[in-house]
VEXDREN-2710 file (C-alpha; in Angstrom, 1 decimal):
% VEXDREN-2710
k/r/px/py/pz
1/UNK/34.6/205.3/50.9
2/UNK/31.6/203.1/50.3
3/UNK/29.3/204.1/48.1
4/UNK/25.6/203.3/49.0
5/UNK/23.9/204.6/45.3
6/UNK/20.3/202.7/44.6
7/UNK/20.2/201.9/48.1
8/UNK/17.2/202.1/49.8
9/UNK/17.2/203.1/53.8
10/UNK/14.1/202.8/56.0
11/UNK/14.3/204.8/59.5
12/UNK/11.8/204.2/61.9
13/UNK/10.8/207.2/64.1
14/UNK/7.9/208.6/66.2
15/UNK/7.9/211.9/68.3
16/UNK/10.6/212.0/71.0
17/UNK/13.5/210.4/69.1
18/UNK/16.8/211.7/69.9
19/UNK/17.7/214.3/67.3
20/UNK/21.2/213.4/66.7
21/UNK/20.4/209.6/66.7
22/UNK/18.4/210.7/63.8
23/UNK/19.6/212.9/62.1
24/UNK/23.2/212.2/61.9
25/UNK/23.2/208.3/60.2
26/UNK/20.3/210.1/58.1
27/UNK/23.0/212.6/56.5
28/UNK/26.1/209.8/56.5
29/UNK/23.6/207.5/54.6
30/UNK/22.5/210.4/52.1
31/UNK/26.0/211.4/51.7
32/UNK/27.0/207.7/50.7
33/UNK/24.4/207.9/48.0
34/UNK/21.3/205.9/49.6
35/UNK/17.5/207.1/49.7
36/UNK/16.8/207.5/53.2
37/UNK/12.8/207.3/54.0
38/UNK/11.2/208.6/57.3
39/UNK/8.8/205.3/58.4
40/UNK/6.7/206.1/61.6
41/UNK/3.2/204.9/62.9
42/UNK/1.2/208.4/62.2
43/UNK/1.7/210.9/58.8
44/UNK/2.4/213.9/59.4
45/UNK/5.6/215.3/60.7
46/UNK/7.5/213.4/64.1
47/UNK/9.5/215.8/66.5
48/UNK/12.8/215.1/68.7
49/UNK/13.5/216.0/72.0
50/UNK/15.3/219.3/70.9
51/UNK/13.0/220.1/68.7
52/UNK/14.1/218.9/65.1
53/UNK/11.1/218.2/62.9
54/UNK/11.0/215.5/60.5
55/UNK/8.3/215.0/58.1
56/UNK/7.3/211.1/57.4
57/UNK/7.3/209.4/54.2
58/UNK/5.3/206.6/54.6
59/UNK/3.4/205.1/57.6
60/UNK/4.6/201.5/59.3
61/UNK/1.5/200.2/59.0
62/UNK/1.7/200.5/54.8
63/UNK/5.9/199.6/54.9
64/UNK/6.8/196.7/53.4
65/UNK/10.8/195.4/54.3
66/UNK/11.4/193.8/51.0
67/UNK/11.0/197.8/49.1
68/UNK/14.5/198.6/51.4
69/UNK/18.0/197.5/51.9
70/UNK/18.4/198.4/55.8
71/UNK/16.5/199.8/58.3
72/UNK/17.9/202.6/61.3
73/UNK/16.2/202.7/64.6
74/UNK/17.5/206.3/66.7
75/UNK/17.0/206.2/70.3
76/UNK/15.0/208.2/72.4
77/UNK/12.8/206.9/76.0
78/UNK/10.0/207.8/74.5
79/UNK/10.1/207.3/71.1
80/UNK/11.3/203.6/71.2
81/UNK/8.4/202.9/73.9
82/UNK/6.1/204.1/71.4
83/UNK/7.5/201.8/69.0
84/UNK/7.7/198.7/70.8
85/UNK/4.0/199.5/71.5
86/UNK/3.0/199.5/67.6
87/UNK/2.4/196.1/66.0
88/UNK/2.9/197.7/62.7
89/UNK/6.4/199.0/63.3
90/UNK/7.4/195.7/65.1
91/UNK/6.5/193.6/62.4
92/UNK/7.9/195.7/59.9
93/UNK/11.3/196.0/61.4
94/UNK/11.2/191.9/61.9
95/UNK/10.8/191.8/58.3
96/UNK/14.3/193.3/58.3
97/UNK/15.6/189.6/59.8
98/UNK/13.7/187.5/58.6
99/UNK/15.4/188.5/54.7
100/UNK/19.2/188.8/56.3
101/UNK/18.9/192.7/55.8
102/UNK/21.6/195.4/57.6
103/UNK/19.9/196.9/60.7
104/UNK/21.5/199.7/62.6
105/UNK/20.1/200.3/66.3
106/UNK/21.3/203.0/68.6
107/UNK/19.9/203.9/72.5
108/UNK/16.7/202.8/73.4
109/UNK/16.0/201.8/70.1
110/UNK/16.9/198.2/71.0
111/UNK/13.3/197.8/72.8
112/UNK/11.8/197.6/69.8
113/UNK/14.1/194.7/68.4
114/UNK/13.3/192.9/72.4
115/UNK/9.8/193.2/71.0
116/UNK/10.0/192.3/67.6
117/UNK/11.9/188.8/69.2
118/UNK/14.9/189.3/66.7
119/UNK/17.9/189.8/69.3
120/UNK/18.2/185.4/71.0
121/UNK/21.6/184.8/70.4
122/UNK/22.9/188.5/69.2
123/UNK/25.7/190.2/70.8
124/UNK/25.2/193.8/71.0
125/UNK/25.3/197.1/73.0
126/UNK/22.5/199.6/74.2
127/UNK/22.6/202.9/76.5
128/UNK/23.3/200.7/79.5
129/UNK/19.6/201.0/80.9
130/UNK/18.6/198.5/78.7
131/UNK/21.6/195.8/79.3
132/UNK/19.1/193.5/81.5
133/UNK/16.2/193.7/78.8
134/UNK/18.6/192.6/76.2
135/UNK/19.6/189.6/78.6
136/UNK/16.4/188.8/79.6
137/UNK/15.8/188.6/75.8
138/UNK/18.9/185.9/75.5
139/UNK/21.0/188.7/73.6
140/UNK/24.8/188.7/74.7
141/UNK/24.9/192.8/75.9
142/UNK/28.6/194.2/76.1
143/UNK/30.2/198.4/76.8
144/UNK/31.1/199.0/73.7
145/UNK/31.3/202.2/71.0
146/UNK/29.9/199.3/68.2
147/UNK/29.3/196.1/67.6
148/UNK/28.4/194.5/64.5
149/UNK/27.0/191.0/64.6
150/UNK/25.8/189.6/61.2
151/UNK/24.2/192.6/59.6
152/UNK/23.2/194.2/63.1
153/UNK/25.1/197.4/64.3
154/UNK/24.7/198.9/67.7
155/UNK/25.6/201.6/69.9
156/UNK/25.3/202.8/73.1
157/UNK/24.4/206.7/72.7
158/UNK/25.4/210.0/70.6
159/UNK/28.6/209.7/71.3
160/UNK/29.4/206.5/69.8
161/UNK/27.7/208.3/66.4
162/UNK/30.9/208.8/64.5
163/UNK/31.6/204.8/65.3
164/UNK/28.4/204.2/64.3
165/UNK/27.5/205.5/61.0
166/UNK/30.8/204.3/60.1
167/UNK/29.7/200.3/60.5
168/UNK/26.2/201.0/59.2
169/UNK/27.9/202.4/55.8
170/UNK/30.0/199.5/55.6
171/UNK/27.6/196.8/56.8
172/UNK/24.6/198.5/54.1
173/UNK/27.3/198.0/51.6
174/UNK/28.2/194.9/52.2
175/UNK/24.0/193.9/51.9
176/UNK/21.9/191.3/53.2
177/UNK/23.2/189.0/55.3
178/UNK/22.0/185.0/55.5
179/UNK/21.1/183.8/59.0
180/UNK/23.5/181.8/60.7
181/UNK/22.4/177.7/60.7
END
């Protein structure tokens, strides 16, 4: 198994993420040995859509992508639109690119990558709603469980979590990951 000690794991999160998407990556990475920290746009404590409460570590807007080794973005309608909507999360999750860093992305939680202008030329999967926005944003979208494409692991919805967390382990282990000329 790969162990993850002294790394660092941002999730980014407002209020109607989907529990699970949350959750369940946060205890794989914990188990693996990394410090997972809650990043969303408010303090305070963020909710899911069944109702799990997570209390926030740091805000966005004071997040800085060179204090992590990977971010996680959980799904969730409404708490990726939120997202995509906040400059400060944007930016900080580009910050994740621009230094080669392991991103997992599952669900909706693409929107905020369509934002943050990081998916051109990526091939990766959503929850199928969002196949045309990740077109329209020149990513290569395909049906599938996971995908891993330089760093970037994606998935389609809780289902595919097991698949998941499995890649994001391996692909936070393995570290950053240079751009491709």
């Amino acid at each position: 198994m790969t162990t993850l000690s002294g790394k660092k794991v941002a999730f980014v999160a407002t209020d109607g993420y989907e529990d699970s998407e949350l959750t369940e990556p946060w205890r794989a990475v914990t188990d693996a040995g990394a410090e997972a920290v809650m990043i969303a746009p408010d303090n305070g404590v963020i909710e899911g859509k069944k109702q799990h409460r997570q209390p926030v570590d740091q805000i966005s807007g004071e997040a800085d992508a060179s204090e992590f080794d990977a971010l996680v973005l959980p799904g969730g309608v409404v708490n990726a639109d939120h997202l995509r909507m906040d400059e400060a999360s944007v930016r900080f999750a580009r910050g994740f690119f621009d230094a080669g860093k392991p991103v997992g992305v599952i669900c909706h939680g693409a929107w905020l990558l369509i934002e943050a202008d990081v998916v051109r030329g990526r091939t990766m999967t959503s929850y199928p709603s969002l196949r045309t926005d990740l077109r329209n944003a020149d990513a290569d979208w395909v049906d599938q469980e996971v995908v891993v494409d330089n760093g970037l692991v994606s998935s389609r919805r809780p289902d595919d979590l097991p698949a998941f967390n499995a890649k994001l382990i391996e692909e936070i282990g393995e570290g950053e990951h240079p751009a491709a000329s």
